[in-house]
C-alpha positions in Angstrom: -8.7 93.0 -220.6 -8.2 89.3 -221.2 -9.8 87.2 -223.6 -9.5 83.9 -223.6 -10.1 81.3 -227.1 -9.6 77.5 -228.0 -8.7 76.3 -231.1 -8.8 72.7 -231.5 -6.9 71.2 -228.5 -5.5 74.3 -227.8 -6.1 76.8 -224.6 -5.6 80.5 -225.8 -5.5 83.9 -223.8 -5.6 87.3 -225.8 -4.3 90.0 -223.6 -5.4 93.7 -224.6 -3.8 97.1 -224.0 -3.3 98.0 -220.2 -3.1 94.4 -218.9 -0.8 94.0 -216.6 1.3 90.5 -216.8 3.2 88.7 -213.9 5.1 85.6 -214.0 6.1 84.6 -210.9 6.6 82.3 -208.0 5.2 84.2 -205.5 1.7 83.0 -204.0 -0.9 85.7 -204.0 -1.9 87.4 -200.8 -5.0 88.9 -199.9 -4.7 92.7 -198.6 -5.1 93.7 -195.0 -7.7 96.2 -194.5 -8.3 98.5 -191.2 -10.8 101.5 -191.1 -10.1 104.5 -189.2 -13.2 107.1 -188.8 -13.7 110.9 -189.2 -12.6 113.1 -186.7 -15.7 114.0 -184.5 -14.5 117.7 -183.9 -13.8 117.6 -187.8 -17.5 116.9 -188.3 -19.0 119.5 -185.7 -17.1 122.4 -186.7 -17.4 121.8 -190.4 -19.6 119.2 -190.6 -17.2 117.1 -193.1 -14.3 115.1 -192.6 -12.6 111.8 -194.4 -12.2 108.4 -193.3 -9.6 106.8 -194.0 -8.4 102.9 -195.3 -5.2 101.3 -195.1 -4.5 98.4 -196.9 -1.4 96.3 -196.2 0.4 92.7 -197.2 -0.9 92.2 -200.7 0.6 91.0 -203.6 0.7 91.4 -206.4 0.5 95.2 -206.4 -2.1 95.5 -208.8 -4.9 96.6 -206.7 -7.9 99.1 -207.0 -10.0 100.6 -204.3 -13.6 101.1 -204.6 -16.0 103.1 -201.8 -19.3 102.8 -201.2 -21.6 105.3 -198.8 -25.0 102.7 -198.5 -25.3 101.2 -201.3 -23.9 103.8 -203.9 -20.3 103.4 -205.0 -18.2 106.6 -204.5 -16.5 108.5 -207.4 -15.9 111.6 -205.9 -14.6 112.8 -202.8 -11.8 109.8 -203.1 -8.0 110.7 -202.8 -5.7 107.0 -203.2 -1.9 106.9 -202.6 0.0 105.1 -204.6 0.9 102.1 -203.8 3.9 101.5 -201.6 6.2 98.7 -201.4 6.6 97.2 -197.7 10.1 96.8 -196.1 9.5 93.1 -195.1 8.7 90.5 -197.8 7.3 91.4 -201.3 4.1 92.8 -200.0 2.6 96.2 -201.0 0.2 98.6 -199.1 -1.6 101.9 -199.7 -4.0 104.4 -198.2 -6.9 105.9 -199.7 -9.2 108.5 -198.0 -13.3 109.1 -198.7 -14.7 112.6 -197.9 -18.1 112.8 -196.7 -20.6 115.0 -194.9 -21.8 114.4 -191.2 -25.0 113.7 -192.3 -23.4 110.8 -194.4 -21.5 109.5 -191.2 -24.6 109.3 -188.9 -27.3 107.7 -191.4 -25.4 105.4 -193.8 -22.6 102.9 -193.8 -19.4 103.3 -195.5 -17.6 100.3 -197.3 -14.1 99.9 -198.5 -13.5 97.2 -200.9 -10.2 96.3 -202.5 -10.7 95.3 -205.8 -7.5 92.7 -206.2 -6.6 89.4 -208.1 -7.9 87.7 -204.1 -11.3 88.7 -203.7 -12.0 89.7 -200.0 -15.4 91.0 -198.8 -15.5 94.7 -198.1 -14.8 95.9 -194.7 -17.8 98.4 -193.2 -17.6 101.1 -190.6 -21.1 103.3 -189.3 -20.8 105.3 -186.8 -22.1 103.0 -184.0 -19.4 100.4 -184.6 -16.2 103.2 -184.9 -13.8 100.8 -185.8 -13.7 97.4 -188.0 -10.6 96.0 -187.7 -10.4 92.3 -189.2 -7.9 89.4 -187.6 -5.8 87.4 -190.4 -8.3 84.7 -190.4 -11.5 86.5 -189.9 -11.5 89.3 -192.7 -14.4 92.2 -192.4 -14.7 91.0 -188.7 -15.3 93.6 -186.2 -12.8 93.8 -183.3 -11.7 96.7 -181.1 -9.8 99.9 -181.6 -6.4 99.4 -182.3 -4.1 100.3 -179.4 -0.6 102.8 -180.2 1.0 99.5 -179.3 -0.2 97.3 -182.2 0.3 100.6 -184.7 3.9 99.6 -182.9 3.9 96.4 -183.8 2.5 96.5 -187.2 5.6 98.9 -187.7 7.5 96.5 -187.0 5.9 93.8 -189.0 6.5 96.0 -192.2 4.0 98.5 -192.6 5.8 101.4 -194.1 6.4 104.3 -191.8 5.5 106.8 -194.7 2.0 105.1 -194.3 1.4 105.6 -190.8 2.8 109.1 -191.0 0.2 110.0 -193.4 -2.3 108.6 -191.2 -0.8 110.6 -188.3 -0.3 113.7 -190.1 -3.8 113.9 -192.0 -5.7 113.1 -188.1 -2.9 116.0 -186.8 -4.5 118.3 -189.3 -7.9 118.0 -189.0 -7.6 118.3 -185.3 -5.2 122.1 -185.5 -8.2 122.9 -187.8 -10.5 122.1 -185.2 -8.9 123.6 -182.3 -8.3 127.0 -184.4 -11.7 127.0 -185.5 -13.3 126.6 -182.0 -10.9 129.0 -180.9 -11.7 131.5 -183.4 -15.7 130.8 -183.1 -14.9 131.5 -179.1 -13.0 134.6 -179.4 -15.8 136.3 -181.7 -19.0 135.1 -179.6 -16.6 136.6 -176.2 -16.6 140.4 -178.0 -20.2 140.2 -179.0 -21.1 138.9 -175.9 -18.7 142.0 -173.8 -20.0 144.2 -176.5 -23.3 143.8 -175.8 -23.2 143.9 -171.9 -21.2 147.2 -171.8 -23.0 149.9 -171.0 -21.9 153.6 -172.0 -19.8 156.0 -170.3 
C-alpha cells in the first residue's frame, strides 16, 4: 500500500509491505486486450468451457486481472499465467482464462478488466457479439474476428509465441474432447439403436 503524509513544506510517501517500486524512464503503457470465446462444441457436449483473455504491450509488469460474469466479479473458475516478457521492446503480456457454464454464456456478459497503473475500461464479450477486439486508439471497441494473418502479424510485432501456443493448444484440446465425446455418444446410441432392431434367431 502507499500512504502518503506532509510535514511542513514537505511531500511524504510511506510505502508498506508488498509494494512494488519502479524507478525508471520508461513511459507507462496501457495493455492490449483481445477476447476469444468458448468453444461452441465445448459447451454442447459438456455444457462448460473457458474464455479466454490476452493481454499484451504493457508496462510496467505489475498487472492484475479481474473477471466479471454480469455484474459479479469472478473469484473462481479463473486460471492467470504469469506474466511474460515480450521479445520486442520492454513490454509484458499474459493470458488468463474464466470457466463458465453455457447457461452463463447465453444470458450474461463477461468482462475482463486489467487492473494496471493505466486504467483502461474493461473489454466485454456476450455471445451475440463473439468477438471484441479493440484498435490502439479505440480500447473496448468492437471490431471483427481476428484473421490467422493478424495472429501472424501480431507475432511478429512481439507477442510471445509461448502465448499464442497456449491459446492454440487449450482451443486444440477442447475441440479432441469434443470430437471424442461426440464420437463416443455416437458409437453407444448406434448399438442401442442395432440392439434394439435385431430380432432373434
Amino acid at each position: 500500500y502507499l500512504k502518503e503524509t506532509t510535514t511542513g513544506n514537505a511531500y511524504n510517501k510511506i510505502f508498506g509491505t508488498g509494494t512494488k517500486l519502479f524507478v525508471t524512464d520508461e513511459t507507462p503503457k496501457a495493455p492490449k486486450i483481445r477476447l476469444f470465446p468458448p468453444s461452441s462444441d465445448e459447451l454442447s457436449v459438456t455444457s462448460k468451457s473457458v474464455v479466454v483473455c490476452l493481454m499484451t504491450d504493457f508496462f510496467p509488469e505489475v498487472i492484475k486481472v479481474e473477471w466479471k460474469i454480469g455484474d459479479v466479479v469472478q473469484n473462481d473458475n479463473v486460471q492467470t499465467d504469469s506474466v511474460t516478457k515480450m521479445e520486442k521492446g520492454n513490454t509484458y503480456s499474459l493470458i488468463s482464462r474464466l470457466s463458465v457454464s453455457k447457461l452463463q454464456w447465453e444470458t450474461q456478459p463477461i468482462t475482463c478488466h486489467a487492473i494496471h497503473e493505466i486504467d483502461v475500461p474493461g473489454l466485454k464479450i456476450t455471445k451475440d457479439s463473439k468477438y471484441e477486439v479493440p484498435n490502439a486508439g479505440n480500447p473496448g471497441g468492437p471490431t471483427c474476428p481476428p484473421s490467422v494473418q493478424e495472429l501472424q502479424e501480431n507475432t511478429e510485432e512481439g507477442i510471445p509465441v509461448s502465448s499464442l501456443q497456449v491459446a492454440t493448444l487449450t482451443y486444440t484440446i477442447l475441440l479432441m474432447k469434443s470430437v471424442l465425446y461426440c464420437g463416443i455418444i455416437s458409437c453407444i446410441l448406434y448399438k442401442m439403436e442395432y440392439w434394439g432392431t435385431k430380432k432373434p434367431l
